[in-house]
Structures are given as C-alpha cells and as structure tokens.
N, CA, C and O of each residue as an XYZ file, in Angstrom:
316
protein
N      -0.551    -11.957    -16.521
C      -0.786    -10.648    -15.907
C       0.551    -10.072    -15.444
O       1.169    -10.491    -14.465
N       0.928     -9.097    -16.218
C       2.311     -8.346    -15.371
C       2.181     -7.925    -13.763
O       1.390     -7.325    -13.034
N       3.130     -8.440    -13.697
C       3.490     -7.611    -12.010
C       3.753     -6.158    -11.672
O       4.796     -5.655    -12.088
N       2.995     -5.514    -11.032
C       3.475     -4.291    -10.721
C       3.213     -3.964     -9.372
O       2.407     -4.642     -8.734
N       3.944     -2.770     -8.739
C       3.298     -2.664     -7.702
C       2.170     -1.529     -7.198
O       1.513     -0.988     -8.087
N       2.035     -1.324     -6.442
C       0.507     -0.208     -6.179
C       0.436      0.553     -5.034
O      -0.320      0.416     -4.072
N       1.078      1.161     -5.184
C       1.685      2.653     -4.608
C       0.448      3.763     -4.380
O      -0.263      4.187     -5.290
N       0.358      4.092     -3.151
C      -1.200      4.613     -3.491
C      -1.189      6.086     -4.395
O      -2.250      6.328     -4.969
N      -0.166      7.004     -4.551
C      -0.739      7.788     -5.758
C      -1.106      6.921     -7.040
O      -2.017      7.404     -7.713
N      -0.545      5.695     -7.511
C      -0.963      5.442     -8.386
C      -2.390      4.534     -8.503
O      -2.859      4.132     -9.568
N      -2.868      4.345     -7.392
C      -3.694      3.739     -7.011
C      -4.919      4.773     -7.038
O      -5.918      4.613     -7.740
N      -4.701      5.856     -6.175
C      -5.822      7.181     -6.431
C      -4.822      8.326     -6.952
O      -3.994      8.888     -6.233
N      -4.987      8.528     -8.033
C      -3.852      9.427     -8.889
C      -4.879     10.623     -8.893
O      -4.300     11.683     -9.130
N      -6.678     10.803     -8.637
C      -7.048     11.739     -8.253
C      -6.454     12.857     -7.171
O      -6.283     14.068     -7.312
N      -6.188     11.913     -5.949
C      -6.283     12.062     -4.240
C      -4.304     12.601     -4.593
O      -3.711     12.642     -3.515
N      -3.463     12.926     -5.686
C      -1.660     12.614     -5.167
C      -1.782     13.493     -4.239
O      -1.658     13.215     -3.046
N      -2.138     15.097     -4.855
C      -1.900     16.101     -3.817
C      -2.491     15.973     -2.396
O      -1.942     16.500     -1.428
N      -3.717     15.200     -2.297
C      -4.042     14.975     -0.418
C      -3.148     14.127     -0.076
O      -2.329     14.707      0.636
N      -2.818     12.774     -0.258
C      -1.316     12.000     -0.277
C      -0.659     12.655      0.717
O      -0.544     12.594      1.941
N       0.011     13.751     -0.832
C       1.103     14.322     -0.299
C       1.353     15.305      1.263
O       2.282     15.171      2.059
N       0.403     16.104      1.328
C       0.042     16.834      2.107
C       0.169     15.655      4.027
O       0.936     15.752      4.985
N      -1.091     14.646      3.704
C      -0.999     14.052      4.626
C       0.045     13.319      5.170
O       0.163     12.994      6.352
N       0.886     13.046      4.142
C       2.081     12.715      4.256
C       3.311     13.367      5.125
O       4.241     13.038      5.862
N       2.740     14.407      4.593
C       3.698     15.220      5.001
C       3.605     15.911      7.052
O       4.366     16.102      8.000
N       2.092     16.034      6.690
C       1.406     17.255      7.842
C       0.552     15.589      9.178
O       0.321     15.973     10.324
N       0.284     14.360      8.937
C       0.049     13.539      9.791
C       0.605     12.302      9.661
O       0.484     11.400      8.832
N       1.238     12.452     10.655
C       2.449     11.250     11.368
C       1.648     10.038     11.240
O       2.010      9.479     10.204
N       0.616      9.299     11.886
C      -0.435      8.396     11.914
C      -0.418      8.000     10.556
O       0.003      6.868     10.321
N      -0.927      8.966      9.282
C      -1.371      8.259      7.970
C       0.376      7.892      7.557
O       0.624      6.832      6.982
N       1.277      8.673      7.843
C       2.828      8.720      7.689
C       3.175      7.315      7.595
O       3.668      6.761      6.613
N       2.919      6.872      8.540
C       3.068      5.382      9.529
C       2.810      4.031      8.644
O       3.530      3.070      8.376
N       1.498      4.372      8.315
C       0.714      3.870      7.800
C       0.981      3.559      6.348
O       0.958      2.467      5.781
N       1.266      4.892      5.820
C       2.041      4.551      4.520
C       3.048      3.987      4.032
O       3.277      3.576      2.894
N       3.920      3.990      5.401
C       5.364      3.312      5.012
C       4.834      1.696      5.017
O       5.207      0.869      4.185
N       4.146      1.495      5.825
C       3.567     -0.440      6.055
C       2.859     -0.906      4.767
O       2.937     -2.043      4.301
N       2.317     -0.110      4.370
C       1.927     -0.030      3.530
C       2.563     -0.575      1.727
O       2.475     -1.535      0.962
N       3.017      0.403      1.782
C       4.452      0.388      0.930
C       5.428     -0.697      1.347
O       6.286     -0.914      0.492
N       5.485     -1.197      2.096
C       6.491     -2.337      2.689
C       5.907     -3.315      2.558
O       6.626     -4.263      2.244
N       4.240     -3.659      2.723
C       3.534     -4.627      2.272
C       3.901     -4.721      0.912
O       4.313     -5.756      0.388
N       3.739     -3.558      0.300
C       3.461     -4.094     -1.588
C       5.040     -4.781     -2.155
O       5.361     -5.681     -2.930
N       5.702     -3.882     -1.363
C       7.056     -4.315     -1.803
C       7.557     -5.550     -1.616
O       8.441     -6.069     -2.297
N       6.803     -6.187     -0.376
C       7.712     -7.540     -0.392
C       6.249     -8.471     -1.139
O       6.514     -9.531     -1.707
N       4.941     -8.052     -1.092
C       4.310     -8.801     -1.970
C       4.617     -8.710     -3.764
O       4.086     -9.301     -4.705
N       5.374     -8.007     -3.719
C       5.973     -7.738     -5.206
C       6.772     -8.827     -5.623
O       6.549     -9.535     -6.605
N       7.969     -8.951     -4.613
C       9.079     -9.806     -4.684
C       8.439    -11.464     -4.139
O       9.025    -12.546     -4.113
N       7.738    -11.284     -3.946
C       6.947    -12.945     -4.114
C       6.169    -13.286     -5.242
O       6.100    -14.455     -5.621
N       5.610    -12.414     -5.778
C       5.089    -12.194     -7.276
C       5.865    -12.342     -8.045
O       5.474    -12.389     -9.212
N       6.783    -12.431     -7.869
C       8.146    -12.119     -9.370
C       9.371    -13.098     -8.575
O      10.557    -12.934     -8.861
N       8.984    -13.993     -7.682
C       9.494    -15.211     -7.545
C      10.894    -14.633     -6.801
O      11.880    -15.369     -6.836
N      10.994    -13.307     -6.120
C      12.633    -13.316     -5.875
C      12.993    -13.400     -4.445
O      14.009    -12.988     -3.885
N      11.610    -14.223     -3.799
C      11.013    -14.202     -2.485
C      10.158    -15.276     -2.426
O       9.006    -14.857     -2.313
N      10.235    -17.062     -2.466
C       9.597    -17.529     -2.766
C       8.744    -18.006     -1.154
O       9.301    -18.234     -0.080
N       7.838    -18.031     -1.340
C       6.809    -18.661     -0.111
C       5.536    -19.210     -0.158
O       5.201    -19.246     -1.342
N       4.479    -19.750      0.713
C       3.673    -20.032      0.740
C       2.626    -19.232      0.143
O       2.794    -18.014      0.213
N       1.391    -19.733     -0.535
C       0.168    -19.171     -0.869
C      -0.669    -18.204      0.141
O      -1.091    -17.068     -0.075
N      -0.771    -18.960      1.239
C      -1.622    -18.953      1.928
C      -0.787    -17.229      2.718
O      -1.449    -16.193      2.784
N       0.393    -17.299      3.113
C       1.123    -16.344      3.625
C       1.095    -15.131      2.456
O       0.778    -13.985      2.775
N       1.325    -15.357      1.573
C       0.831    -14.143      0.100
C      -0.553    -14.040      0.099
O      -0.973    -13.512     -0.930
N      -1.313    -14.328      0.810
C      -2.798    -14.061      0.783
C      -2.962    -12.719      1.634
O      -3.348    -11.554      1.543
N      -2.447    -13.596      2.468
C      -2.510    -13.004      4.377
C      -2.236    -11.766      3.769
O      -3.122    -10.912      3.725
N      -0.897    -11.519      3.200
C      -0.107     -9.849      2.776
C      -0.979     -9.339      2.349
O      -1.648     -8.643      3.114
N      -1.307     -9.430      1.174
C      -2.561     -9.044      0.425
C      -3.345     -8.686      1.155
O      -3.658     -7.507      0.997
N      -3.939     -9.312      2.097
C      -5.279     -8.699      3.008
C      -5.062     -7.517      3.531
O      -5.653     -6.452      3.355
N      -3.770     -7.913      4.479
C      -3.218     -6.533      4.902
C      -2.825     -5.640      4.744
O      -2.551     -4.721      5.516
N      -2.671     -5.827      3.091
C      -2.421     -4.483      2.098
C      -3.685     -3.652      2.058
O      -3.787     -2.435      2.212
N      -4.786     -4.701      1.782
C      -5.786     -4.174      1.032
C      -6.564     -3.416      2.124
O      -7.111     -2.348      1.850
N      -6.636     -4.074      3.637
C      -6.795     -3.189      4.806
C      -6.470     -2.275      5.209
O      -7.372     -1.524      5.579
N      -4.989     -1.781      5.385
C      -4.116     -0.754      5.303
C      -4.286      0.542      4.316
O      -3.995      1.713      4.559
N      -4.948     -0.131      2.915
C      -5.514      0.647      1.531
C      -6.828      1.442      2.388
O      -6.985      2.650      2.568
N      -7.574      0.440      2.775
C      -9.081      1.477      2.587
C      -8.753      2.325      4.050
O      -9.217      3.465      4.047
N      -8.212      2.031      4.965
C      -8.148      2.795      6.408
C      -7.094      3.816      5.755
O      -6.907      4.474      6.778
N      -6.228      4.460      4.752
C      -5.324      5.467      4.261
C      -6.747      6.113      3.615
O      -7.130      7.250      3.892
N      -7.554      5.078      2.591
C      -8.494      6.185      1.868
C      -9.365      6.758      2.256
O      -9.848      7.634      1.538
N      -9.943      6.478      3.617
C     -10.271      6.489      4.586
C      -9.939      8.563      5.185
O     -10.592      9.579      5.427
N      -8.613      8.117      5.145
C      -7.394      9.640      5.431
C      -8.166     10.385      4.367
O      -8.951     11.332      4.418
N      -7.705      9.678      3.428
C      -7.644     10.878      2.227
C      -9.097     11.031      1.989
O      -9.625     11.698      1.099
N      -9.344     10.726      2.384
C     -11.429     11.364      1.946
C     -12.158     12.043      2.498
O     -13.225     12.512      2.103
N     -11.347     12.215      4.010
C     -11.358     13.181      5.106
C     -10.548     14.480      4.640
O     -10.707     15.479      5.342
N      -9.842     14.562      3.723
C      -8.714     15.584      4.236
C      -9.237     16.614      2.517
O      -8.673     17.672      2.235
C-alpha cells in the first residue's frame, strides 16, 4: 500500500471551498487544522520509516488524527 498523506481537501475534495473559507474566517477550526496536519505529517514519516517508533504510539496518532478528522467535518457540515 503506498504511503500518502491526507490532507483534508483531499480527503473531502467536495467541502475545498468550505475548508478554505473556514480556514480562513474561524480561528478554532484554524487551530485545529494545523494539529491536524501535524498529526498526518509526522504519521507519514513513521510510515515511510524516516521516524521510526512504536506500534502502539502510531496507533495512538492515528486515533487522534481520525478524531481531529470528524470534529473539522463536523465544521465543515455546519458551514
């Protein structure tokens, strides 16, 4: 399975323009997005070995990605 990462326009490529907007216009989802994005990024670099660590700690990320995911879509389904 290739590695990539998952950026939420590409994730809801419907929702870019609410994204963007919220991005732009609420600080809170703002916040949120950067952790977000900082999650995938360093779960990236453990995926592709340039960050090596525990399973159990690459889980944990993951969760908190995937938490961080639905409370943003959450944003965007409102907006």
């Amino acid at each position: 399975m290739p590695l990539s990462h998952h950026p939420l326009i590409k994730e809801f490529p419907e929702y870019k323009e609410q994204i963007h907007d919220l991005k732009i216009k609420n600080n809170h989802f703002a916040k949120l997005m950067k952790q977000y994005e900082d999650i995938d990024k360093h779960v990236y670099r453990i995926e592709s070995d340039e960050e090596p660590t525990g399973d159990e700690y690459l889980r944990d990320l993951k969760k908190d990605r995937l938490k961080l995911k639905d409370e943003l879509f959450g944003f965007i389904k409102e907006a």
